[in-house]
Structure formats: structure tokens, C-alpha cells
C-alpha positions, 0 to 999 in steps of 0.5 A, spaced: 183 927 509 180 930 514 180 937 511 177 935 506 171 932 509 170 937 514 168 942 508 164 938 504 157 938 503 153 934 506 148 930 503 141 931 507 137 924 505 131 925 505 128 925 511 122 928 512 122 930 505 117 925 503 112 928 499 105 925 500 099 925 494 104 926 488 105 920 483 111 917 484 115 911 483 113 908 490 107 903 491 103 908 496 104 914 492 110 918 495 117 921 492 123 921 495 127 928 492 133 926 489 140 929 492 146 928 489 150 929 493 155 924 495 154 920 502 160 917 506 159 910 503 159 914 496 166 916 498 168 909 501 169 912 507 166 909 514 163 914 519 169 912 524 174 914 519 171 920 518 170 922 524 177 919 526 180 924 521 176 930 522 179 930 530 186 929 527 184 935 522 183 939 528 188 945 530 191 943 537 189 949 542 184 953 538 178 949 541 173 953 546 174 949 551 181 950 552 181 957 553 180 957 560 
């Protein structure tokens, strides 16, 4: 699991991404862009277990603080 969470595309969300001025669906005028990428929750992945599985995924010994 661990693999694959580490080579999935991440979802950007939309922070910063608001646009101002544009007709929207919001009540002051703004649109969020859409990202269909999906989110851990999407998956039924908690960020613990994720990053949990992540770590157990790294190879053993290749990291860069072990080479000193």
C-alpha cells in the first residue's frame, strides 16, 4: 500500500486557487477549480495510515541520512 500511495498523484485542493470576480456557485461570487483527483478520505485512508505505510515502503539503508 505503501508503494502505491507514495506514486499517486496528489490532489492540490484549491488553496489559493480561488478566482475572484468570476460567476460561481459561491455567494460572494467566487469559483473553487475542480480537481478530480482523489483524496486520502476518497481512498478510506486516514493520513496516519498513510504515512504509516509510506515509511514501512521505504527501502532499509538507502536513505541519506544513513550514509555517513
Amino acid at each position: 500500500m505503501g508503494e502505491l500511495l507514495r506514486a499517486t498523484e496528489k490532489n492540490a485542493g484549491t488553496r489559493g486557487k480561488v478566482q475572484q470576480g468570476m460567476r460561481g456557485t459561491g455567494a460572494d461570487g467566487t469559483s473553487a477549480p475542480v480537481d478530480d483527483t482523489p483524496t486520502l478520505d476518497d481512498l478510506g485512508v486516514s493520513e496516519k495510515q498513510s504515512s504509516r505505510a509510506q515509511r514501512l515502503a521505504e527501502p532499509r539503508g538507502g536513505g541519506e541520512l544513513d550514509r555517513q
